[in-house]
C-alpha positions in Angstrom: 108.6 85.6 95.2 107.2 83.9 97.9 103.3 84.2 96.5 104.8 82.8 93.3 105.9 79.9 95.0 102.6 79.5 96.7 100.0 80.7 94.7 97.0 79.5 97.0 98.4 80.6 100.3 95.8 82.8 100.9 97.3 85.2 103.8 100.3 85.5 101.3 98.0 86.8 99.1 96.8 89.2 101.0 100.3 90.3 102.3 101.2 90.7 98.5 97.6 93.4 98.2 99.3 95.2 101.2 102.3 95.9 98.7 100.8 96.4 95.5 99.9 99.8 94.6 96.5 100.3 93.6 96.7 101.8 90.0 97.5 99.8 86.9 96.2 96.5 86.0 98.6 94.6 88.7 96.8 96.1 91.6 93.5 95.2 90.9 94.7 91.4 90.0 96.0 91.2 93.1 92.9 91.5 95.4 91.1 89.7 92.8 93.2 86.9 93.1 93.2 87.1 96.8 88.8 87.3 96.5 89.3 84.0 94.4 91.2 82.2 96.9 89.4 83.3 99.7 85.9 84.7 98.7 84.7 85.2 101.9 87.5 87.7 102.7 85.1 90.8 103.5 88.1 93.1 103.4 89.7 91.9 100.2 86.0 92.6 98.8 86.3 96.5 100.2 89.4 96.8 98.7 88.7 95.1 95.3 85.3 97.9 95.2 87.6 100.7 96.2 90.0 99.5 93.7 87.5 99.6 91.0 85.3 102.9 92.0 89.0 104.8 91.3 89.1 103.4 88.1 85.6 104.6 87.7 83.8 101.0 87.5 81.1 101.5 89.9 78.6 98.8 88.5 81.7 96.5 89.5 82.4 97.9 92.6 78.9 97.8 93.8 78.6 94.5 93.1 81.7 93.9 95.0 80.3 95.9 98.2 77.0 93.9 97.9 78.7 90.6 98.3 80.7 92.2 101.1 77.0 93.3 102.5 75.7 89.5 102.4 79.0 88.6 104.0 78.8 91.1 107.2 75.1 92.5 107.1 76.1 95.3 109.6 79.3 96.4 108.8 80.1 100.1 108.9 83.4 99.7 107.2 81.0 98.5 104.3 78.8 101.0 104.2 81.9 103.4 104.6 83.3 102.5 101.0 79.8 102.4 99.9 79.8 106.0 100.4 83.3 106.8 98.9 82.3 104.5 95.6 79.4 107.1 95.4 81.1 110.0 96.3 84.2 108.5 93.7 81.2 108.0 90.7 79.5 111.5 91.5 
């Protein structure tokens, strides 16, 4: 209710991500809607290419991790779901 009520809080956006599941349509609005508040949110971009490589979208979630990349240039957490995207798309 209370992201509802504030629709660009951003760290209530994030907070509502930490209780969504990540299958069906509402999970992946939910960190996308958190990436449009706050698009410099390297984590929300992780999870939003995580998100996607499980619902087998890796052009998407590529993209995603490659924002993410120009965001935090050495990041192993980034290169981390790089490598389960890949491993996720065979």
């Amino acid at each position: 209710g209370a992201t509802e009520a504030h629709p660009h809080h951003a760290a209530l956006a994030r907070l509502r991500v930490d209780f969504t599941e990540d299958e069906g349509d509402e999970g992946l609005e939910v960190v996308r809607r958190l990436v449009a508040l706050a698009p410099t949110d390297v984590w929300a971009r992780r999870e939003l290419a995580l998100r996607l490589a499980r619902r087998r979208r890796p052009a998407e979630a590529l993209a995603e991790l490659a924002q993410a990349e120009t965001l935090e240039p050495t990041s192993a957490a980034t290169q981390g779901v790089r490598g389960f995207v890949l491993s996720a798309v065979g």
